[in-house]
Every structure is written in structure tokens, then in C-alpha cells.
N, C-alpha and C positions, 0 to 999 in steps of 0.2 A: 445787873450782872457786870462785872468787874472787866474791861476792857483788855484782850490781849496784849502780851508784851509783843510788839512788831519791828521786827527785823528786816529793812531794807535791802535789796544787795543790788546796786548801784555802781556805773564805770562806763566810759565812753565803748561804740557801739565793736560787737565782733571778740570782745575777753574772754568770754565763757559763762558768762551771767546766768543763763537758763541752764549750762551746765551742771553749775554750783548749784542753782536750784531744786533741779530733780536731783541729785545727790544728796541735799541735806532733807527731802521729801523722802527719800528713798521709794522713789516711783516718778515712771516718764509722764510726769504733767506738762513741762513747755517743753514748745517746738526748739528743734534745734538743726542749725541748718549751717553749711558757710556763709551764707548770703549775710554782711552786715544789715542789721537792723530789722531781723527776723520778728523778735520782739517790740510790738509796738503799746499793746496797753498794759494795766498793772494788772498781774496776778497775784493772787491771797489763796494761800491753803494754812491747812494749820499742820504744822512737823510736832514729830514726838522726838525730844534725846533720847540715848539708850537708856537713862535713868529714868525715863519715864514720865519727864517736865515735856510741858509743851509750851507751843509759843507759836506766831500768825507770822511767815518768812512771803515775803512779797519781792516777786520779779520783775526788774521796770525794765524799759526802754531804753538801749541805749541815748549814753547823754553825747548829743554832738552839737560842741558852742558855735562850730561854724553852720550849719545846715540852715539854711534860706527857706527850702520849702516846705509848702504847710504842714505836712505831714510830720516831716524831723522835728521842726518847731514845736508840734504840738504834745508831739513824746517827752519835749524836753521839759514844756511848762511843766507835765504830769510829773515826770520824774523829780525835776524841786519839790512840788506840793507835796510827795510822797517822803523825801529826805525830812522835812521840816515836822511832818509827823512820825518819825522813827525814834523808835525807842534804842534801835542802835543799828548802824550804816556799816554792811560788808560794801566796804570799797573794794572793786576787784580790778588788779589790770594785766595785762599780759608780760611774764616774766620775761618771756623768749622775745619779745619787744622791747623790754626796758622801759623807761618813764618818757612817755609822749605829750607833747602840749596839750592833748584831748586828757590824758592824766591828769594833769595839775591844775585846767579849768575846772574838773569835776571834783576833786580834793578843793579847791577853793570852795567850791559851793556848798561841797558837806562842813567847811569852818565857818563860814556866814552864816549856816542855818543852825549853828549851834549842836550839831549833831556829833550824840557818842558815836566812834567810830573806831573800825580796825579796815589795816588794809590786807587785802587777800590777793594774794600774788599769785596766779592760775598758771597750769602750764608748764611748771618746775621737771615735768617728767624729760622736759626737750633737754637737748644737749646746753641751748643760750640761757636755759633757762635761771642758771644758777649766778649769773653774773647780774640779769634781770630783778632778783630775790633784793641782792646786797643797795641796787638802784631804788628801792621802793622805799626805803628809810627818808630818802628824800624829799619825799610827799609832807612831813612833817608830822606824822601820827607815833604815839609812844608803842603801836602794839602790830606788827607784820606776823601773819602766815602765809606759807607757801606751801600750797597746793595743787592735786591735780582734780580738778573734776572729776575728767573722764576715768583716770586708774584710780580713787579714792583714797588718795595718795594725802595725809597732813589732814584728814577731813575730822579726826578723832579730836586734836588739838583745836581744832574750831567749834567744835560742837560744846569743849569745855572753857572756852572763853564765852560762848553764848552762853551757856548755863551759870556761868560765875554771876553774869549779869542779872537775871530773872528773880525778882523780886520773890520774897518768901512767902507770901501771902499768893500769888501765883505759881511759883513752882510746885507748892505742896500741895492744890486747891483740885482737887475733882470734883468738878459740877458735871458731869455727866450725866450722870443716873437719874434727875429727876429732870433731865433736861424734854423738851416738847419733840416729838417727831419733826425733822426735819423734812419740809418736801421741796425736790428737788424739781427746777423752771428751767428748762431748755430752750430756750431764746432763739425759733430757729426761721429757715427761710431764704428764699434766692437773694443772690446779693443786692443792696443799695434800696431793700424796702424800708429797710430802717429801724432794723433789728437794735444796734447799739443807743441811738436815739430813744426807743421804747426804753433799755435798761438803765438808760440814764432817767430817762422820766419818773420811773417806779422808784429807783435808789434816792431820787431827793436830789443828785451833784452828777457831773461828770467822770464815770468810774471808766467807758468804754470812747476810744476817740470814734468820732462823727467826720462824715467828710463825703463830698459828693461822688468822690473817687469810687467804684466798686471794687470791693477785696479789700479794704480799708482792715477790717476784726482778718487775724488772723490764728491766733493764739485763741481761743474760748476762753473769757471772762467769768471769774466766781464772784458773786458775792454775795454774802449773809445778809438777809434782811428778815427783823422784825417787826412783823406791823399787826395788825388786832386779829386779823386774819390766821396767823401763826407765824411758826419760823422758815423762812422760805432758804434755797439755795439758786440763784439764779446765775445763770451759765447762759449769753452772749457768745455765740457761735459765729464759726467763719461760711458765706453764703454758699449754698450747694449750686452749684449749675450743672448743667447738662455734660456726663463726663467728655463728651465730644468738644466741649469749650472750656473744658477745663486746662490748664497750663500744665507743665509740668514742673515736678521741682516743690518750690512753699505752699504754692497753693495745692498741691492734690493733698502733702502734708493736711494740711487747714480741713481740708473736706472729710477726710480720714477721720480725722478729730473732731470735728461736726458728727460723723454718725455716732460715733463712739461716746458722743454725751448724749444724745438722743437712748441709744443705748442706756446709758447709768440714770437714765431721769425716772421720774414718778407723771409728771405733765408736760408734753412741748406746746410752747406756744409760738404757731405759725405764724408769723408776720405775712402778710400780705399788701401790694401795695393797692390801695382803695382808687388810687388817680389813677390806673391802668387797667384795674380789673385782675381778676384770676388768670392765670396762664396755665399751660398743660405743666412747665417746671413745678407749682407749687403744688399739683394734683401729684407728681413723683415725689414731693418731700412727705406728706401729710399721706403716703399708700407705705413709705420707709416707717412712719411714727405708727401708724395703723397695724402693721406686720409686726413691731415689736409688742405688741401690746401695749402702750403708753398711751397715757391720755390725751387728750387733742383741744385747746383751745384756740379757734379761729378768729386771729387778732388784724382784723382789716386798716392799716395805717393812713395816715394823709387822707383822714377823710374830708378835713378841711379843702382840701384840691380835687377832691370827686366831684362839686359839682354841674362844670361843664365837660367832664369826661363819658359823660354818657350812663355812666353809671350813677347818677345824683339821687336816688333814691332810694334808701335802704332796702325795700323791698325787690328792688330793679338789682341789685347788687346782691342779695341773698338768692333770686333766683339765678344771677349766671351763676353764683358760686357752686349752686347745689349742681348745674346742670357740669358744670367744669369738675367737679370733686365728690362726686353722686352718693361715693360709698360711708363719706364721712358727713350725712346728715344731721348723725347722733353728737357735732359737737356744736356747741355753743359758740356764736356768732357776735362779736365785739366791733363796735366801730367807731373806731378814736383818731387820737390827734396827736401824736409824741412832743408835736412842736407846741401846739397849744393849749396840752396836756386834757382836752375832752374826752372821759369815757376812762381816761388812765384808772381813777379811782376803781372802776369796775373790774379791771382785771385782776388783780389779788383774790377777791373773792369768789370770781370764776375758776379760777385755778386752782382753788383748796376746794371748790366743792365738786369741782370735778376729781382732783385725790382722793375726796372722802367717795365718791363715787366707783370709783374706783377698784375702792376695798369692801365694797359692800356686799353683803352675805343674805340671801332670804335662808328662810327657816325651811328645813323639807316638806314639810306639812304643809304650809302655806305656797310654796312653790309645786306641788301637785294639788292644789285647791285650784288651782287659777291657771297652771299649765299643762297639768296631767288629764287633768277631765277634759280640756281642747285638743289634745292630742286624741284623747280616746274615741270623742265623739266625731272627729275628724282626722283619722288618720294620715299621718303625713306621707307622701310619696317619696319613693328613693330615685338618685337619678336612673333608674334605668326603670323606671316607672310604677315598679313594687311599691303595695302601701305596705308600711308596716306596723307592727303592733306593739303600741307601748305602755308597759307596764309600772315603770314609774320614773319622774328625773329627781335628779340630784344636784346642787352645786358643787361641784367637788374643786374647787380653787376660788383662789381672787388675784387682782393685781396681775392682768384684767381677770372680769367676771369669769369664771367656767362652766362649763353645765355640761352634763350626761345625760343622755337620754338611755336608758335600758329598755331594750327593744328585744323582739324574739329573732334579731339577726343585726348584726353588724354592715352595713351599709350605709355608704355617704347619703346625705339627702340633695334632693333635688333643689337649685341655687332659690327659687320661688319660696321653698319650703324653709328654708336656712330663713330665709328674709321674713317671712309668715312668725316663726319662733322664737328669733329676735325681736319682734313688732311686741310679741306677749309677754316678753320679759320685760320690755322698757314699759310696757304698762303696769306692770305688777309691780314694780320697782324703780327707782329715780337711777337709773347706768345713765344720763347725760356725760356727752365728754369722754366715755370709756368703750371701747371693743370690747366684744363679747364673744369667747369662744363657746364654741360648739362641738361634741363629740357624739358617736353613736355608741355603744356596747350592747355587746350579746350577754343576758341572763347567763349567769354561770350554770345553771342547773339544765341549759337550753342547750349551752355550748358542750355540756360531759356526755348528755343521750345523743349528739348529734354523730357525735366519734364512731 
């Protein structure tokens, strides 16, 4: 498959970079904050022009040449690596500033790396901003806009210098239509288990920065990966912690944004750290995945450093898990090494067959051969101790499983009984990895005599 054309937008930290981002996304993907250096790893979506061309627009970190610490440092290395593979560099800087030494480092570095480029002058809506515009010629680039992010102000004009560029064997190419179902990997988990570490391990390169620091992932990380398994979307989330330790400000941002892909996912995989054991935080992340109906794979890290933490035993470490997170039996239990990549191999494959699990569908026939007749011959109790009487189930959804029961009344069942009827579904059928809902309904011909 024919590699996107990738659009950089690049510029010392605090310009409007994730501005310009969701703008030309048209959709709020990155955080956007006053706090410089909001943005720390690369983001990849893919934008459509109004013409209907599409093309891979990635949001990096601001670039700052002076920043000592490992963190700034480390955004910076990504953001070169990111320049040197663009296919064309929105330089952007602040017009209502004018052209600053952090400006003309980072113009230096888009001319070293040989990169197409235009510069994008943000901010133009300010009053300074129009003296800022006439400054930017300075930078040395043949092609300036000036723009507003935030009022989408000059955005039309940039969208038609993108397009001018997109090669015509890409502009006019829809591969879409026989493309493979994408399923979408929620990378989730309390901070500092080593959620970005795993995405880096699976992607093959460093896409997400790593760092002892916790709160390191801010922004939720995409990226496409195909491996034999299929085509995945994996999304590197910011760690949830207990809202009472939560900060105010970027980080409740970050957390907000962690459920909200847990939300858009097909399968989360929990991170957990293996050296410390389950905590009651990751029984609250994995009861949020569980509630949404999303799939569950239970990704235990640092197993390499489990052995004299008391947990050294796979078995010793599957039972505290179950006794710490009781209701999420039904997922599949992984125990790897991000650092030393043990077990990584395995989790692609647990992931799509927990998806495939996920959508899976018995036939009615077959689901009252095997659940209808255990029902009958053992009626199930409701909670208020009623048995009652059923006359046949259904799956009526997927993505998670669904199931009706049709019964001579509408009443919840007793939690014993919920747990007994789920036990006979995962035996009739491979749900690993997937919740499974359950409903009751009244026979409609029960419900009209009853009136």
C-alpha cells in the first residue's frame, strides 16, 4: 500500500501547533492548553481537504533548542526525526511575537533536513499580529500564510497549498473500500506501568516518549499498525489515577481524553505493573472498560522485575489478579516484558481474537439447545426470589455479546443467576476477553393478557 503523503506542523513550543492541528482535522484530537509544551509526543491522524484528497498531518512537540531537561530534549530529538520524514513542514510561529531565536533554530533545522516547507504564521486575528505576518519572510521560505487557528481565519488558503503538493497518484487513489476492518487498541492504565514502553515495543521504534517521570503520555498516541494479525489502531493513553490525585489543569485534560478513547475502542489493553502487583486503581480502570462494553486484555508489564516482588509466579500473580479484579475473569491474561520485549509477540493476537470475540453471534437454534433447555430444567431465580419461566433466548446484539431472555415476566435476575447464565454462554461459545450483556423480557402476548 502506497505510503501517505505526511504533513508535519512543526515550531518552537506555545504557537498554536495543536491549534492548526484540530483545524486542519476539523475535529478536537490534541490537547490544547496555555501551558507551553502541552504537546509532547507525535500525533498521526489522517485529514480529508474539501476536495476530498486526503493526507497523514502529524502534530509534534514543541521544538525548544535551549531545554536541558530530559523530557524537552526528548520531544526535540522526535520532532527532527519527524521533520526529516515529511513530505512537507507547516512551520508555524507566532505572528503577535514576531520572529524569535526559538523561530530561526527551528527554520534552521527544517533547511538541514532538506525539508518542503511553508511558513504558517498563527495568531494574525491579534492586533501585533499583522506586523508579525510581514516578519516571517525572514525565516527564508518562498511561501508564508497567515492564519488564525482558533477563528479559521487564511485556513482555506493552506489547505490549497497542501493540495497543490499531493502527488496524483495519491490525491485521486481511494483504497478504502477493500480496505481490512480496522480494530482499534486502547493502551490504557495507571500511570508509569508502562503503557508507552508496550506501544513502543509492538510499533517496532519509539512513536510514544518513555520516562520514569509519571504523567510523561499526555496527548493519546495513534498509530496504524499492520502485522499478520490485521490492521490495528493503537492509542497510548494518558494514566488514570484516582480523581482525588488527580491535578488540575493538563492533566484532568489527559484523563478526560484517556476515557474518551477507551470509549472509541474495539479492545483496551490494561497495562498493569507485574513488579507491584494489581492495585484497587487498575480494578477502577478495567470496571470503566468493562461498563463500556469493550474488550479487556490484561497486559501484566515488568514481568522481568516480578521475581522477588512477591508475585514471582504466574499462577501467585493470576490469583491476586482475579481476587483484585474478580469481575473481569473472562479476559485473557498476558505476562511480558516491554523492555525485553517477552510475551510482546503474543499480544497482537490476543487482541484481534478478543475483537473477533467480541462480534461474535450464536445461531438461535443452537443458543436454545445449550441455554434454553438449562434454563428450563432449572429455572432461574429473580432477585426478589421468583423463579421464572423461560421460554426461549435470543442474541439480540453484539459488540459486546447481547442476549434476551423471554420469560413470562420482566424482572432482573438474581446476581448468582446473571453469573450461572454467563458461565453457559462462555461455554457454548468462545466470548474470552468480551462482557456480555444480559436482559430480561416479557413475551409480548404475556404482556397484552396481562393489561
Amino acid at each position: 500500500m502506497t505510503a501517505p503523503f505526511r504533513v508535519v506542523i512543526a515550531g518552537r513550543p506555545n504557537v498554536g501547533k495543536s491549534a492548526l492541528f484540530n483545524r486542519l482535522l476539523r475535529r478536537r484530537r490534541s490537547l490544547v492548553h496555555n501551558l507551553p509544551g502541552m504537546t509532547r509526543d507525535i500525533l498521526e491522524e489522517e485529514a480529508q481537504l474539501p476536495n476530498g484528497r486526503r493526507y497523514s498531518i502529524l502534530d509534534t512537540g514543541g521544538f525548544d533548542p535551549e531545554a536541558k531537561e530530559e523530557i524537552p530534549a526528548a520531544v526535540r530529538r522526535k520532532v527532527s526525526g519527524a521533520i526529516r520524514r515529511a513530505d512537507l513542514v507547516l512551520l508555524v510561529m507566532d505572528a503577535s511575537a514576531g520572529v524569535l531565536p526559538g523561530d530561526r533554530v527551528a527554520a534552521r533545522e527544517v533547511r538541514e533536513a532538506g525539508a518542503n516547507a511553508v511558513v504558517v504564521t498563527n495568531k494574525i486575528d491579534r492586533r501585533e499580529g499583522s506586523e508579525g505576518e510581514g516578519e516571517a519572510w525572514a525565516l527564508g521560505f518562498s511561501e508564508v500564510y497567515g492564519v488564525s487557528a482558533e477563528h479559521g481565519i487564511g485556513i482555506e488558503e493552506l489547505q490549497e497549498a497542501i493540495s497543490s503538493r499531493l502527488p496524483e497518484e495519491i490525491a485521486g487513489k481511494e483504497e478504502r473500500g477493500d480496505e481490512a476492518r480496522e480494530i482499534a487498541l486502547a493502551v490504557v492504565g495507571r500511570p508509569n506501568v508502562g503503557k508507552s514502553s508496550l506501544l513502543n515495543a509492538l510499533v517496532g521504534e519509539e512513536r510514544a516518549l518513555v520516562s520514569e517521570t509519571a504523567g510523561t503520555t499526555r496527548d493519546s498516541v495513534d498509530v496504524r499498525l499492520r502485522a499478520e494479525q490485521g490492521l490495528f489502531r493503537l492509542v497510548d493513553t494518558a494514566g488514570i489515577r484516582r480523581r482525588a490525585k488527580t491535578e488540575r489543569g493538563p492533566e484532568v485534560l489527559s484523563v478526560v481524553q484517556a476515557r474518551k478513547r477507551i470509549e472509541e475502542c474495539d479492545v483496551a489493553l490494561l497495562v498493569l505493573d507485574a513488579g507491584t502487583g494489581p492495585a484497587s486503581q487498575d480494578a477502577s480502570v478495567a470496571s470503566y472498560v468493562h461498563d463500556q462494553g469493550k474488550g479487556l486484555v490484561l497486559v501484566a508489564n515488568k514481568w522481568d522485575l516480578a521475581g522477588g516482588s512477591g508475585h514471582g509466579t504466574a499462577d501467585g500473580f493470576k490469583e491476586d489478579l482475579a481476587r483484585q479484579i474478580p469481575f473481569a475473569r473472562y479476559a485473557p491474561v498476558l505476562l511480558v516484558s516491554a523492555r525485553s520485549g517477552r510475551g510482546i509477540g503474543r499480544v497482537l493476537s490476543a487482541a484481534a481474537c478478543v475483537a473477533e470475540n467480541r462480534m461474535r453471534r450464536i445461531p438461535t437454534g443452537e443458543l436454545n439447545r445449550v441455554l434454553g433447555r438449562a434454563l428450563r430444567d432449572k429455572p432461574p431465580r429473580t432477585a426478589s426470589g421468583k423463579r421464572l419461566r423461560v421460554f426461549y433466548v435470543a442474541q439480540t446484539g453484539a459488540a459486546p455479546p447481547t442476549f434476551t431472555i423471554v420469560a413470562n415476566r420482566a424482572e432482573a435476575l438474581h446476581f448468582s443467576e446473571t453469573r450461572r447464565v454467563e458461565n453457559l454462554l462462555r461455554e457454548a461459545a468462545d466470548f474470552s476477553g468480551s462482557p456480555i450483556r444480559l436482559s430480561i423480557r416479557e413475551r409480548s402476548r404475556d404482556k397484552v393478557s396481562s393489561r
